[in-house]
C-alpha positions in Angstrom: 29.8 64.1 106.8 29.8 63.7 110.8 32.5 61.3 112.7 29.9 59.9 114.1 28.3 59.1 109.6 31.8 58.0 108.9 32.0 55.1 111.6 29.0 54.1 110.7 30.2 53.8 107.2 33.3 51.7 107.7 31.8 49.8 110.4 30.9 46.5 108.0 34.4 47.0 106.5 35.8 46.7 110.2 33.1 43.9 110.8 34.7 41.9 107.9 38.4 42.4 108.4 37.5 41.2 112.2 35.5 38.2 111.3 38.9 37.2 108.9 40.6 37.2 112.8 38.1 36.6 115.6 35.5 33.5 115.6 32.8 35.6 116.0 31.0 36.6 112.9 29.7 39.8 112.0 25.8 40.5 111.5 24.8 39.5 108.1 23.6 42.1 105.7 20.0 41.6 103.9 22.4 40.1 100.3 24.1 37.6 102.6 20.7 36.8 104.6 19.4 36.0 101.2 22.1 33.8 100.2 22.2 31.8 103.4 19.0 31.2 103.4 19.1 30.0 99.7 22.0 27.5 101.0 20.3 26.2 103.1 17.4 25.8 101.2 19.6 23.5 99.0 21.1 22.1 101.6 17.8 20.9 102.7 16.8 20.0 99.1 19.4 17.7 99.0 19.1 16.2 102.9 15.3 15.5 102.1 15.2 14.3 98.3 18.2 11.8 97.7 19.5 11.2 94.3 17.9 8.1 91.9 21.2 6.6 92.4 21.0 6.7 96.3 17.2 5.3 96.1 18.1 2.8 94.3 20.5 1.6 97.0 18.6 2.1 99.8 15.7 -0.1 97.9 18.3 -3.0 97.4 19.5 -2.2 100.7 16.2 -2.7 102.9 15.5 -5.9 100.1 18.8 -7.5 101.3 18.0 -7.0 105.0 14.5 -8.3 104.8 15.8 -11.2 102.7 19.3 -11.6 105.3 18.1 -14.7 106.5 19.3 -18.5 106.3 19.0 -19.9 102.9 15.8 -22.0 102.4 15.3 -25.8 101.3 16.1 -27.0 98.4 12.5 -27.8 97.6 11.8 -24.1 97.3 13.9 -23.8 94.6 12.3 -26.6 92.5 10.0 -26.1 89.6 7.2 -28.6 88.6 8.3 -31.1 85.9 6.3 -30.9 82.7 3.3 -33.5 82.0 4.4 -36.0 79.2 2.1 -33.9 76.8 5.0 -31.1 76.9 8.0 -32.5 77.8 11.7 -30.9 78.8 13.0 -32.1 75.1 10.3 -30.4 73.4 10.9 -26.9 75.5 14.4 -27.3 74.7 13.6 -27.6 71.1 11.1 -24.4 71.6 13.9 -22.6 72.7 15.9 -23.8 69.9 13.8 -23.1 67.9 13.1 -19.4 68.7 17.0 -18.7 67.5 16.0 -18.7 64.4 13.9 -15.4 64.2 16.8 -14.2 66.2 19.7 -15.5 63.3 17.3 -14.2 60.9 16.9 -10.6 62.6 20.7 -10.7 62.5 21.3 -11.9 59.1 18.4 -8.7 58.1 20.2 -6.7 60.7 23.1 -7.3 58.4 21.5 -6.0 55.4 19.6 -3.4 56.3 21.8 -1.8 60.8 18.5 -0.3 61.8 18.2 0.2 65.8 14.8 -1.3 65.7 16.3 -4.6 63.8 18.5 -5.2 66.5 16.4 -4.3 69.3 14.2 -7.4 67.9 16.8 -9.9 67.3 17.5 -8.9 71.1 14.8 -9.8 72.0 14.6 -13.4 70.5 17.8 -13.8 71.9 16.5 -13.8 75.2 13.1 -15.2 74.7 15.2 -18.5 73.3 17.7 -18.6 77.0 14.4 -17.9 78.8 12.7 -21.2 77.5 16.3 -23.0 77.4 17.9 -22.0 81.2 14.5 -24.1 82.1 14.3 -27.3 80.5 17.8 -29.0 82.4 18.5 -29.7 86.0 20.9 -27.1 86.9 20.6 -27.4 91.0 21.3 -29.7 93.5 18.8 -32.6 93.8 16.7 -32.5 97.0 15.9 -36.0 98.5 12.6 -34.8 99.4 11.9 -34.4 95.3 10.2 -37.0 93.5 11.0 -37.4 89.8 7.9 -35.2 88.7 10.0 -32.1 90.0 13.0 -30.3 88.2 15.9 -29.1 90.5 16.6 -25.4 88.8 19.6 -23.5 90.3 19.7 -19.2 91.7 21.8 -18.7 88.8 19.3 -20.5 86.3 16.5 -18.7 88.2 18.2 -15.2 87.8 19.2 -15.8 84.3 15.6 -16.7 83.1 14.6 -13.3 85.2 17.2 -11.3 83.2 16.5 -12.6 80.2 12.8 -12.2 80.5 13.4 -8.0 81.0 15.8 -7.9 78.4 12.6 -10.0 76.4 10.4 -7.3 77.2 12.4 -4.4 77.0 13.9 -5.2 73.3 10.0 -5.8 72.3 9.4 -2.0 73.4 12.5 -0.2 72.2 12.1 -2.7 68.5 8.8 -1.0 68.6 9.8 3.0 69.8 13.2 2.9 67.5 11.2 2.3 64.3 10.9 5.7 63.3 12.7 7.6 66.9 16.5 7.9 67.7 17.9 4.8 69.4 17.4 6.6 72.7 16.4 4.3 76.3 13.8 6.0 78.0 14.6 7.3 81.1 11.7 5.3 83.1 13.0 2.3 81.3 16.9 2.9 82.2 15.8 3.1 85.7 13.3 -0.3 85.8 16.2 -2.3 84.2 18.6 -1.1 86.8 16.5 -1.8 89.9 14.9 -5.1 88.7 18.4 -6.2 87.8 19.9 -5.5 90.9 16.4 -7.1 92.9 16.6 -10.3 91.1 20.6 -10.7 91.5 19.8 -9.9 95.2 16.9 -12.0 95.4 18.6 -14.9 93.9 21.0 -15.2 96.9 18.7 -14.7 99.3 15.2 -15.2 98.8 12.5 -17.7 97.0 12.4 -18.3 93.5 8.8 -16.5 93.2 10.5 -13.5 95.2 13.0 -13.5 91.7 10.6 -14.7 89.1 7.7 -12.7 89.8 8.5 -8.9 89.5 10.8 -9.8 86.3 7.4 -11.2 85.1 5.6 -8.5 85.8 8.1 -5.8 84.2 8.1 -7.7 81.1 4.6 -7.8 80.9 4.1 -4.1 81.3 7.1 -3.3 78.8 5.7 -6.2 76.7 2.1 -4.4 76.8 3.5 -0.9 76.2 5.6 -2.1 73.0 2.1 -3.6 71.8 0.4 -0.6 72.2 3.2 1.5 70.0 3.2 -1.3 67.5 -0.7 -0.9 66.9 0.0 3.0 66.7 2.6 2.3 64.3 0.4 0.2 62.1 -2.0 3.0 62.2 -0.2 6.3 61.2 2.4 3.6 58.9 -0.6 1.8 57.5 1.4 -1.4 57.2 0.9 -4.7 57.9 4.1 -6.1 60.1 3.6 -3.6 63.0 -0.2 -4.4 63.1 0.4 -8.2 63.5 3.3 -7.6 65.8 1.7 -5.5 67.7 -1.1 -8.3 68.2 1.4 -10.8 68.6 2.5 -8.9 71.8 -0.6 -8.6 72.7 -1.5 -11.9 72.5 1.6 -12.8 74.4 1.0 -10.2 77.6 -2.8 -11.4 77.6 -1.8 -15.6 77.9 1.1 -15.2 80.0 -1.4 -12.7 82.7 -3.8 -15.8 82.4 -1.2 -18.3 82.9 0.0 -17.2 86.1 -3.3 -16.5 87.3 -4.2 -20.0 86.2 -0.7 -21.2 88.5 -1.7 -18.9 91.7 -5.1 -21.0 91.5 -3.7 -24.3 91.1 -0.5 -23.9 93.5 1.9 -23.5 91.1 3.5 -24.5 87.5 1.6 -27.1 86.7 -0.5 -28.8 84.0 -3.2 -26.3 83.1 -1.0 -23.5 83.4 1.0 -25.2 80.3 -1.9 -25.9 78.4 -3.0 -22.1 78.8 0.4 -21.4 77.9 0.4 -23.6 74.9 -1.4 -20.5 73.2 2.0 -18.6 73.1 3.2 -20.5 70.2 0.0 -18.4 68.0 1.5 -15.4 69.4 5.1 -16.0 68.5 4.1 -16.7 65.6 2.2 -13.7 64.5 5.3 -11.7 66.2 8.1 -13.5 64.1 5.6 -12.8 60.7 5.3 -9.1 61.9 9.2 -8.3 62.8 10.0 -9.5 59.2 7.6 -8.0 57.3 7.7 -4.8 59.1 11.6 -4.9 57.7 10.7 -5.5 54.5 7.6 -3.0 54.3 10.5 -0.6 55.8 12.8 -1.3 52.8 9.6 -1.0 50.3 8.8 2.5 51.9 12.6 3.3 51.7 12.6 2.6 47.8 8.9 4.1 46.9 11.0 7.2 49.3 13.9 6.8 47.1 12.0 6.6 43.3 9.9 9.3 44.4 12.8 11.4 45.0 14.7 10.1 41.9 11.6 11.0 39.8 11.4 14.9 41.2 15.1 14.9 40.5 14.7 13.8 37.2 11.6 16.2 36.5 13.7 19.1 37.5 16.5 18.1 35.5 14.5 17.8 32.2 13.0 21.6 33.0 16.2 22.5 33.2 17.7 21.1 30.4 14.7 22.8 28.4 14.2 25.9 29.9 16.5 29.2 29.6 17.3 30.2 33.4 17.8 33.5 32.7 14.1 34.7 31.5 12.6 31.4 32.2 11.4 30.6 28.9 11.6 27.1 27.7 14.7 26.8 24.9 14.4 26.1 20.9 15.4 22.5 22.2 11.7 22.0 23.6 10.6 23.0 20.2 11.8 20.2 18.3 10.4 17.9 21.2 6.6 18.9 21.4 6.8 19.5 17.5 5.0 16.2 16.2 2.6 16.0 19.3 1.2 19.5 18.6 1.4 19.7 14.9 -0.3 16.3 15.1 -3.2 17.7 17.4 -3.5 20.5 15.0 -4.4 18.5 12.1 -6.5 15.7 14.2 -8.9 18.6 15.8 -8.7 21.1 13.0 -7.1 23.6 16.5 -5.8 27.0 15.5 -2.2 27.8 15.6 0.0 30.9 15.3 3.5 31.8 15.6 4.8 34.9 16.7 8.7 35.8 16.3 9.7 38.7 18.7 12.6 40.7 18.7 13.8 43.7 20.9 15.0 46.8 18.9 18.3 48.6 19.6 19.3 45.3 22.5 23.0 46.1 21.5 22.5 49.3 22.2 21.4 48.7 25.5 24.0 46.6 26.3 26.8 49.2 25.0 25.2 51.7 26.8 24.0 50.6 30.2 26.2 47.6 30.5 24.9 43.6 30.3 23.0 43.3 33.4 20.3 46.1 32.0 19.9 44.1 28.6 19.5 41.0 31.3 16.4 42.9 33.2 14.8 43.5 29.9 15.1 40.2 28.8 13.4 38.9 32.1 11.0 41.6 31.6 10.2 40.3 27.9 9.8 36.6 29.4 8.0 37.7 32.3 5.1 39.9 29.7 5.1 37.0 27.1 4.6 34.3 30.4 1.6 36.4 31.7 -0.1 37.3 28.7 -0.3 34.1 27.1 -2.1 30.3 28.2 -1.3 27.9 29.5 -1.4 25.7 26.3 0.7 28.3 24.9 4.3 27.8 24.5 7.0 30.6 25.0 10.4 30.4 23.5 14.0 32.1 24.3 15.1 31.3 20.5 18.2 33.8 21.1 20.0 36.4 22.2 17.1 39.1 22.2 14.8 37.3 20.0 11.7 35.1 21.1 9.1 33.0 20.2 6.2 31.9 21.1 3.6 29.1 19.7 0.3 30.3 20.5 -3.6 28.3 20.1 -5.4 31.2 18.2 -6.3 31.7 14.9 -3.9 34.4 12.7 -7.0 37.8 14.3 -6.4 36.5 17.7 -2.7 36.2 17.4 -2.4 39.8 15.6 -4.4 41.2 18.8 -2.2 39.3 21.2 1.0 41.0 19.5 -0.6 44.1 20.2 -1.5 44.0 23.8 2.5 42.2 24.1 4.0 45.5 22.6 1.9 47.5 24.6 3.2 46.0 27.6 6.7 46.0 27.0 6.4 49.5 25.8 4.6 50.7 29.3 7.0 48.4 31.8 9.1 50.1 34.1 12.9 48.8 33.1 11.9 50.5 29.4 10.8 53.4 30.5 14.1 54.3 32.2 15.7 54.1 28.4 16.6 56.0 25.7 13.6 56.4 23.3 13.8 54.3 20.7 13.8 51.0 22.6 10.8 48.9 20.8 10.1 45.4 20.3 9.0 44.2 16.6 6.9 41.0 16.5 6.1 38.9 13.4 2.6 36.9 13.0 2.7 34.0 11.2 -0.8 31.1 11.6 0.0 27.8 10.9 -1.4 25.7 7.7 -3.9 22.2 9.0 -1.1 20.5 6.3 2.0 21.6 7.9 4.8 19.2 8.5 7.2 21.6 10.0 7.7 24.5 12.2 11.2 25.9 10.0 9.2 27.0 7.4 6.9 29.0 9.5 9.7 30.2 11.6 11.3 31.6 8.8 8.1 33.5 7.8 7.4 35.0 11.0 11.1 36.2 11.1 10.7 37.7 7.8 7.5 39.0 8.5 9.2 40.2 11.7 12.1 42.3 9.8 9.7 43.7 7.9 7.4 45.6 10.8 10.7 46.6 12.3 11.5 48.7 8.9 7.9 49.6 8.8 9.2 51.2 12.6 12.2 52.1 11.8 10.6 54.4 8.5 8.2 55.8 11.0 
């Protein structure tokens, strides 16, 4: 290497060490050039696209500026007084009266903690301070008033704006928490923070409809798309409670739009607008009959879920308490079980019936010899023959130890025949094949009399008749 190769080489290392000492920096290899630029590509990511958070306070921000001005009359802040036909008592009594679904939905929420119970009982909650925060004088009077106007206070008019998102929002996360983890959406978390922070701003500084009127409409959308999951829930549930809730809400988004299009017409909270709203007592009511049945459909479901369960349980409890888990045979116990039914059938439709006793020559043997877990593999391999050769009506039986037996609907040919093909078959699988000679299986054929009362008999018989072909085997 040349003098002039080295300095080259530990020119950036003498370009560093400088730059530790001197201001100046150093020319910037092609890895750093990269790196800068990606900083300030994120540098600029940040300086041009602000955090949620950092919206959200600008929004309030600009809202308090615009509204940074001195506070208005009194008058502003006064809501039309009710026509005789609805009076303040009988809203007060509305809104005593929706706490009841609400102390319901907390007595069932009691009973039965579900997310979507309390998300409901929520809801009521603030449905009943909406109608309630109303129906008193809570402001100042204004001299200019007459008696057919009610003074309402910025706090009343902020809480009946909170309480109408909390309304809408607990009607959509009742109807998304049904069957979904109690999880806010994050569109939802964000609405509820920037309306709440709008209406405690606009309470202090602008006109009532400036606080009123976007809570309104946030309800109404959440109201609308909690209808909407409702109605899908009644669908893919097929029940009843989310299908009238669902209309309920419905029914509640569709009168309330018309009733403040029917106050923008006539200049305000008036007469007609109350009679249109009169319809909202139809729709409460359909959504109070849906939230509760929809709990108790829930608990239904929960039990049918529960019994259906219970009854698989059982079922696999009774095979196993009559079937032998090591060749998967059912057990002499089943025998005794199915012993009338069949015998019974036998007589009634004249059916033929056989028995055949099985037992596997020289199993000790085996198990002296190659150890337990070979006599085990030809014991599965007896069950598995005896399962595939014979019907479904057909019973097989582990009776014990290396003996078997099997209930078969033939006549005492058929049942000969079948004995045949099930020695074959043992005879030609694999696991016997790999024994000593002499390894057989002896099987004894016994039919079964229209008259008979009882399968001992018989069973004796076949084992008899059993002993006697091994002999016949054994002399051969």
């Amino acid at each position: 290497m040349t003098s002039e190769a080295a300095l080259q080489t530990l020119e950036p290392a003498r370009c560093n060490a400088a730059s530790l000492v001197a201001a100046s920096p150093c020319p910037a290899s092609g890895g750093a050039r990269r790196l800068e630029g990606h900083e300030t590509q994120r540098t600029a990511f940040w300086a041009f696209k602000p955090s949620r958070v950092a919206q959200a306070i600008l929004f309030v921000s600009i809202a308090l500026l615009i509204g940074a001005t001195p506070v208005f009359a009194q008058s502003d802040w006064s809501a039309v007084r009710p026509t005789p036909m609805v009076t303040l008592q009988i809203r007060k009594l509305v809104g005593l009266l929706m706490l009841a679904p609400a102390v319901t939905l907390f007595l069932l929420y009691l009973f039965r903690p579900r997310p979507y119970v309390l998300a409901g009982m929520t809801a009521w909650f603030a449905g009943s301070v909406m109608m309630l925060v109303l129906s008193f004088d809570s402001g100042t009077p204004n001299p200019a008033d007459g008696p057919e106007f009610v003074s309402v206070g910025r706090l009343a008019v902020a809480t009946w704006a909170l309480a109408a998102l909390v309304f809408g929002a607990g009607l959509r996360l009742a109807a998304a928490w049904f069957r979904d983890p109690p999880l806010i959406p994050r569109n939802l978390r964000w609405g509820l923070a920037i309306t709440t922070l709008w209406t405690l701003a606009a309470a202090m500084f602008l006109r009532p409809g400036a606080v009123m009127l976007p809570a309104f409409v946030m309800m109404s959308v959440w109201q609308a798309q909690g209808a909407i999951s409702y109605l899908a829930l009644a669908t893919s549930q097929r029940m009843i409670g989310p299908l009238l809730t669902g209309l309920g809400v419905t029914g509640m988004v569709v009168v309330n739009t018309i009733t403040l299009g029917v106050a923008a017409a006539t200049g305000g909270i008036g007469a007609a607008s109350t009679q249109v709203a009169y319809f909202n007592f139809f729709s409460a009511a359909l959504l109070v009959l849906g939230m509760h049945l929809l709990i108790f459909e829930d608990v239904i479901q929960d039990l049918r879920t529960a019994n259906r369960e219970l009854a698989t349980s059982r079922d696999e409890m009774k095979t196993m308490a009559v079937t032998d888990p090591l060749t998967r045979c059912y057990n002499r116990r089943l025998l005794y079980e199915i012993a009338e039914h069949e015998l019974e059938q036998h007589r009634r439709y004249k059916l033929p019936l056989s028995l055949l006793y099985l037992d596997i020559d020289h199993f000790k043997a085996i198990n002296d010899q190659r150890g337990h877990q070979t006599g085990d593999e030809v014991l599965k391999t007896m069950g598995a023959i005896l399962r595939e050769l014979t019907r479904q009506a057909d019973f097989v039986f582990r009776w014990g130890g290396d003996e078997f037996l099997v209930l078969l609907s033939a006549a005492e040919p058929e049942a000969r025949n079948k004995a045949t093909q099930i020695r074959r078959a043992f005879l030609e699988s694999a696991i016997v094949n790999s024994l000593p000679d002499g390894v057989d299986v002896s099987i004894g054929t016994v039919p079964v009399p229209p008259d008979t009362r009882d399968f001992d008999p018989l069973i004796d018989q076949a084992d008899r008749e059993m002993y006697r072909r091994k002999r016949a085997l054994a002399a051969s």
